[in-house]
N, C-alpha and C positions, 0 to 999 in steps of 0.2 A: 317753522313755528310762527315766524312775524305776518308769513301769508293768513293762517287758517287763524291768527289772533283779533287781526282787521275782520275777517270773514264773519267771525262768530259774535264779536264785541257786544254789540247791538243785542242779538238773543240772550247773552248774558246778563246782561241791565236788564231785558225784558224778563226774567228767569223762567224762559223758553228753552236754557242749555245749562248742563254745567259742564265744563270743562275741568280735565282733568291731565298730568301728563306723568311719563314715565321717562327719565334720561338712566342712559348708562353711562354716563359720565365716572371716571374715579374720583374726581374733586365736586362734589354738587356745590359748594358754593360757587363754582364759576358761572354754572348755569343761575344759580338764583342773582347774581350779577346782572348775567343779561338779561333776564327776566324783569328787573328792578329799571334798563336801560330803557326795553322795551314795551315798559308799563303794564307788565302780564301778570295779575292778578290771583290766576288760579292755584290748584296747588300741584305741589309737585313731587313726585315719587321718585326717588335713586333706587338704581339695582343695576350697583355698581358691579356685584357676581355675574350677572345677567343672570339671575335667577330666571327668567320667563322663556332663556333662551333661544332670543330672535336674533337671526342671520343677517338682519340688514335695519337702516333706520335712514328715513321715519315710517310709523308704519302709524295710522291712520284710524281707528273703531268707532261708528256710532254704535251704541248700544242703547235701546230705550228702557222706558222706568220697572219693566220685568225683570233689568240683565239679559235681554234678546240680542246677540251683536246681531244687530243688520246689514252692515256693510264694514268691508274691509279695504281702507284705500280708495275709498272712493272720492268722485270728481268734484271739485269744488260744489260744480251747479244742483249738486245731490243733496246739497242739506235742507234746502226748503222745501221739498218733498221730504224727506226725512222728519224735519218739523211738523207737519204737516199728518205725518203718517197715526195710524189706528196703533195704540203699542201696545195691544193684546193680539185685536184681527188683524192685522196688517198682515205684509208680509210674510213669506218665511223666514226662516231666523238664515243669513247664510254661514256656513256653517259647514268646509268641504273637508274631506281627510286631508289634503293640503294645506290648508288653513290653519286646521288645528295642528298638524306639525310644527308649523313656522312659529304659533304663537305659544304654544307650550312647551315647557323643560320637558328634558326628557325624565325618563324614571330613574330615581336616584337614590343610591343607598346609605342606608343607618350612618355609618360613618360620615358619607358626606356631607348628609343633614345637617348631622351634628357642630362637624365645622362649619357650614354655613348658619350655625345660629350663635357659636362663638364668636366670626368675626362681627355677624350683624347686632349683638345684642350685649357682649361679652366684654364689653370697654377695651382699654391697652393690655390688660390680660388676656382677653379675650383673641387675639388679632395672632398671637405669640401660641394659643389653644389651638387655632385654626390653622394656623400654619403644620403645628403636627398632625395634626388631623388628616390634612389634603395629601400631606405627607406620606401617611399611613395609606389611605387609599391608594395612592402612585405606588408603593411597595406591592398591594395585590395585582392592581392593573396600570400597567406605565402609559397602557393608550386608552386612560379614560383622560378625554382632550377637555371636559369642562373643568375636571381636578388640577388640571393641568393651568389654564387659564385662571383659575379662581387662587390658585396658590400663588402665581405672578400678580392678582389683585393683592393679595394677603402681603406678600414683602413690601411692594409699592407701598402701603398702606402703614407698614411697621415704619419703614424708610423717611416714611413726611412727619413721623411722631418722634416724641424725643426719648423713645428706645431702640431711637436705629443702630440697625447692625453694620457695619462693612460694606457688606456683598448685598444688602438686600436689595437697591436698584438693580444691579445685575442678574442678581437670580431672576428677580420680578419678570425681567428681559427675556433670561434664557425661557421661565416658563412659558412663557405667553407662545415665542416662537416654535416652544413645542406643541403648544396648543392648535396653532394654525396650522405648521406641517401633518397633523391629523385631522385637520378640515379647514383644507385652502380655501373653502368656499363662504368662509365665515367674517362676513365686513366687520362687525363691532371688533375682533380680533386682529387685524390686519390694521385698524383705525390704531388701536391701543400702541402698535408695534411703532408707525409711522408717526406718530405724536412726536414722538422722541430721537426719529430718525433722519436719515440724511435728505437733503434736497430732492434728490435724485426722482428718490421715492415717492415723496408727499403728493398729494392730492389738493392742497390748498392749504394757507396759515391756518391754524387751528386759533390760535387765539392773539389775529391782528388787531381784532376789534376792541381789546381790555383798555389800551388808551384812550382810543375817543371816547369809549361809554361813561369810564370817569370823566374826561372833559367837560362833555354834554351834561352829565347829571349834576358835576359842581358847577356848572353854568345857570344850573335850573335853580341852585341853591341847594340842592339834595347831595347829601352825604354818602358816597356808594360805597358798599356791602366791601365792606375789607375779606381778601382774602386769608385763609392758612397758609394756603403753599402758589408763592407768587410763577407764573409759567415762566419756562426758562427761553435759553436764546433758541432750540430747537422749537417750542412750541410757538414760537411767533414766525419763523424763520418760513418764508416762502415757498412753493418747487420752483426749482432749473431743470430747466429743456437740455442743461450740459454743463458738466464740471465745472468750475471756475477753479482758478488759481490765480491768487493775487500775493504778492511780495514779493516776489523771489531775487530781489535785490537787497533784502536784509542782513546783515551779516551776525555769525554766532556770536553771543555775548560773552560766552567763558571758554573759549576753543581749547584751549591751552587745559582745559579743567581745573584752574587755582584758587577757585573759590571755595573755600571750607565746608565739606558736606554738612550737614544737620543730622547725624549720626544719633540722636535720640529721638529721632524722628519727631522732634516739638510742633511739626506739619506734618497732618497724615494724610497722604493723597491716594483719593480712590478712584480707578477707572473702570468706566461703564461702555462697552460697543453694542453701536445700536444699529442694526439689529446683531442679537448675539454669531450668528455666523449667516455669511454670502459667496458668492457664486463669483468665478473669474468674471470683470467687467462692471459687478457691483460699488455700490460704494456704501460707509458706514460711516455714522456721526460716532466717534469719542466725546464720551461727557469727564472731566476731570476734575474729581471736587477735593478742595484742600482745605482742613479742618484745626484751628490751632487745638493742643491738648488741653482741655479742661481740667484734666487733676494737676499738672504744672503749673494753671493758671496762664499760660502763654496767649499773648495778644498782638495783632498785628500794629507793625510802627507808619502811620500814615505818615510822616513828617517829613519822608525822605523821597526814592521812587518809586513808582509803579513796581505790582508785581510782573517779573516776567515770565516766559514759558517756551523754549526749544526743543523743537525734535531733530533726532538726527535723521542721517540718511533713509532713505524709503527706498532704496532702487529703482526700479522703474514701476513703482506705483507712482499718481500723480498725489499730491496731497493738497490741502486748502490756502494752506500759509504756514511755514514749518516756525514763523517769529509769531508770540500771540503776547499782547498786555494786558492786566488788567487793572484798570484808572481805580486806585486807594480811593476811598471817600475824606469829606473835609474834616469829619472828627481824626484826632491826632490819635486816639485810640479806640479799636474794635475788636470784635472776637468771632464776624461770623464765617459762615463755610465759603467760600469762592470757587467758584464753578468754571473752566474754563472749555468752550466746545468747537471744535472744527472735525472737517471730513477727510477722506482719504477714500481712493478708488482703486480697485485692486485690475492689473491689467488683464486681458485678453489673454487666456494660457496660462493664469496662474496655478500651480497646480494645488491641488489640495493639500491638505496644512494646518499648521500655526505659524502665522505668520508674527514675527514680534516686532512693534512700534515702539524703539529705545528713545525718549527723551531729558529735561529736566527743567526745574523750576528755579528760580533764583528771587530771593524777598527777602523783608525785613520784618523782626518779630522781637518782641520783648519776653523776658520772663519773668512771670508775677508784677506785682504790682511795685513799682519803680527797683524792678531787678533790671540782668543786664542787658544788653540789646544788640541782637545781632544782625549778620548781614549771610547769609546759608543758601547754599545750591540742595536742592533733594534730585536725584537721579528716579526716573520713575519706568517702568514699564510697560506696555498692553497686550495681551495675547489677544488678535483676530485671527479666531476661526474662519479657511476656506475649506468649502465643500462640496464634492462635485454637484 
């Protein structure tokens, strides 16, 4: 985008062009972010379903003032000819049955529609519509892969509002990965998976860049576009060319287990493997998020230490760091969710399965407001699916 931004700029002052753009992004304000970073003006379109359902991005259209597309992906040096051009006699429009594949949905039914104007139009009811909806379709057809993929939009989407459920980042997960296993060949889906997944996998930081652009932009004296849903440590998180494993000189904090479990569960920890199932040799990011209860009013006691986090043994799977912290903030008291994420890599020969990652958490929480305060281990578990 910041190449064909510079390219165009100039045409657009001149209003020679206008520019227009289309992200699949699930969060658009991250893109109106960068957009605000990189002084881009124009406007912008989400279709976060991938309603127009295209395999791959970016994909590129001049179209003149008829709606003619003229070109598709075409080479930088193409647009002053294209400026330039008759937008009646000109050219022909191109326009191949290839083309029109890549850039159109395909045909889709009543029902799906439907849920697709629930979650697009439908508010926070709306989103909870859609989900049975995609739902209902998967009951006729289980390999309809965009129902499949647009449902995994749908819970992601319940999951960043404040009528999240449990399981919805999970499911979000599982759907998506169904979506791809019935069309491997589909980038924006394969993007979705990796956003959230292990080193291993990724193709580059997805979102390195949200530091400096705030930097830069409170430098300039501009206030940058707060986000909803701020990226986690997976989405900033680089690829590795190969495993790391770091600590493994830490020792367990409650070996003996004598720390008083949290039996009313006043922390509720949920876990997410990304991707929902892999292949002997693979690896997968665990997201683990810990929630104090809101209807007990329970809050976390900054005053004392860190929260911790232990896993036990893995056999001979390798894992990231089986000791994890997470640094309390300076307010003495808080209430939000806490996320803690590391990888694990399943050896060479593992065979198919559930495999289960036993760990637990150890913190300090209050109840209500100058209730009593404790000090609580929670025991947690993770089922990762292997599959041949």
């Amino acid at each position: 985008m910041p190449g064909w931004h510079a390219l165009t700029k100039h045409y657009e002052e001149q209003g020679q062009l206008k520019v227009v753009g289309v992200i699949q992004e699930q969060h658009s304000d991250r893109a109106r972010l960068f957009m605000q970073w990189k002084e881009m003006g124009w406007p912008l379109l989400v279709d976060s379903l991938n309603l127009l359902g295209v395999s791959g991005a970016p994909i590129t259209l001049f179209l003149d003032e008829a709606g003619v597309i003229k070109a598709i992906n075409p080479k930088r040096g193409a647009l002053s000819e294209f400026l330039g051009a008759d937008p009646v006699g000109g050219a022909a429009p191109i326009w191949s049955g290839a083309s029109r594949t890549a850039l159109l949905a395909p045909v889709i039914n009543d029902e799906l529609a439907t849920a697709d104007q629930q979650f697009l139009w439908g508010g926070l009811d709306g989103v909870t519509r859609a989900i049975s909806g995609y739902q209902k379709v998967l009951l006729e057809n289980p390999n309809h892969a965009e129902a499949q993929f647009r449902l995994g939009v749908a819970y992601r989407r319940r999951f960043d509002g404040e009528r999240r459920e449990a399981n919805d980042f999970s499911l979000a997960v599982t759907h998506w990965g169904n979506a791809l296993e019935l069309n491997p060949n589909q980038y924006i889906w394969r993007r979705r998976i990796q956003q959230y997944g292990p080193r291993l996998s990724k193709p580059y930081s997805f979102y390195d860049w949200v530091h400096t652009a705030r930097l830069d932009l409170r430098e300039q004296g501009v206030e940058p576009i707060r986000l909803s849903v701020e990226p986690g440590g997976a989405e900033f998180a680089h690829p590795s060319a190969g495993f790391e494993v770091r600590d493994v000189s830490v020792e367990n904090p409650d070996p003996q287990g004598r720390i008083f479990r949290d039996s009313e569960n006043l922390i509720q920890i949920d876990s997410v493997a990304v991707p929902s199932r892999l292949r002997a040799g693979e690896a997968v990011r665990i997201h683990l998020r810990m929630t104090p209860d809101e209807k007990k009013k329970v809050h976390w006691n900054n005053e004392v230490e860190d929260l911790k986090l232990w896993t036990e043994g893995v056999a001979d799977w390798q894992i990231q760091s089986r000791f994890h912290r997470y640094s309390v903030p300076e307010q003495a008291v808080t209430v939000e969710a806490r996320t803690v994420e590391f990888e694990l890599q399943a050896p060479e020969g593992t065979p198919p399965g559930i495999f289960t990652l036993r760990g637990y958490a150890l913190y300090y929480i209050c109840e209500d407001v100058g209730g009593q305060c404790l000090y609580r281990r929670q025991d947690f578990e993770v089922p990762i699916d292997v599959v041949n």
